[in-house]
C-alpha angles and dihedrals in degrees: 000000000000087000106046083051087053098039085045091048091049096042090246087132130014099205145019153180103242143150121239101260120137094332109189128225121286098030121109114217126198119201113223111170135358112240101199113207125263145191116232113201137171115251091244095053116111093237093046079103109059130100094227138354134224127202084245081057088047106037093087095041122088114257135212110204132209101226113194122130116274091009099054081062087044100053094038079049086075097069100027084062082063100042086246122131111204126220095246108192107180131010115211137188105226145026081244091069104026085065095055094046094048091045084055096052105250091134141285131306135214105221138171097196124067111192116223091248117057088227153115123230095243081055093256113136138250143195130210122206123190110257107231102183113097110269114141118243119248125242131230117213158118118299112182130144129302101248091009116168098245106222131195098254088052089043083059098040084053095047099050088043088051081043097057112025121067139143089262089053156005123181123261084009125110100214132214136174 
């Protein structure tokens, strides 16, 4: 996301598929779809059962946290909202490697994208439980330019992206919400 932001800025792109996180000045951004926030869990964890958790439900559990720049401050707001501080055991850089580190039970992670399959790339499975804490949800959406020449290249890249991204789907993704 810290990239796009820069490559936008420089004119090194004109448009992108982006969630709304810290967008700077000078940059539109146009909400596509709403990704509510979830709890992935191993099978095996005690709280795998429950309807809904709460950052009171997560605080004494391990955590494995997504770390990127904008959404590793996201995801620990969840917790700081409620004057909790989570465990957090491991800090990773991508969704790739949280799920197999969840599926593996090194703790819980707070995610806004559900693959289509509950589980992890080396087969192990996982569980997804609704986040009812408070944390907004993000949105996905287009980022280009304020005052931006619309071309047709970016007029088609907007249209397909409008196509096939709404708050009912997204492809590859599982929605709640």
């Amino acid at each position: 996301h810290q990239r796009l932001m820069e490559w936008l800025g420089n004119a090194e792109v004109d448009i992108c598929l982006t969630y709304d996180l810290e967008m700077p000045a000078g940059v539109a951004f146009e909400p596509l779809a709403e990704l509510h926030p979830q709890v992935m869990l191993p099978p095996g964890h005690p709280l795998a059962g429950a309807a809904a958790l709460t950052p009171e439900d997560l605080a004494p559990y391990p955590m494995v946290l997504i770390d990127l720049p904008h959404s590793g401050d996201y995801f620990l707001s969840a917790f700081v909202q409620a004057g909790l501080k989570p465990r957090v055991e491991v800090r990773v850089p991508d969704m790739t490697l949280a799920r197999s580190m969840v599926a593996n039970g090194y703790g819980f992670c707070l995610v806004n994208m559900r693959p289509l399959a509950d589980v992890a790339p080396d087969g192990k499975p996982l569980v997804y439980k609704p986040y009812s804490g408070g944390l907004r949800p993000l949105r996905m959406g287009l980022a280009r330019s304020r005052g931006l020449h619309r071309s047709r290249v970016v007029e088609a890249f907007e249209a397909h992206c409008r196509a096939a991204i709404s708050p009912a789907a997204i492809p590859g993704l599982r929605m709640q919400g």
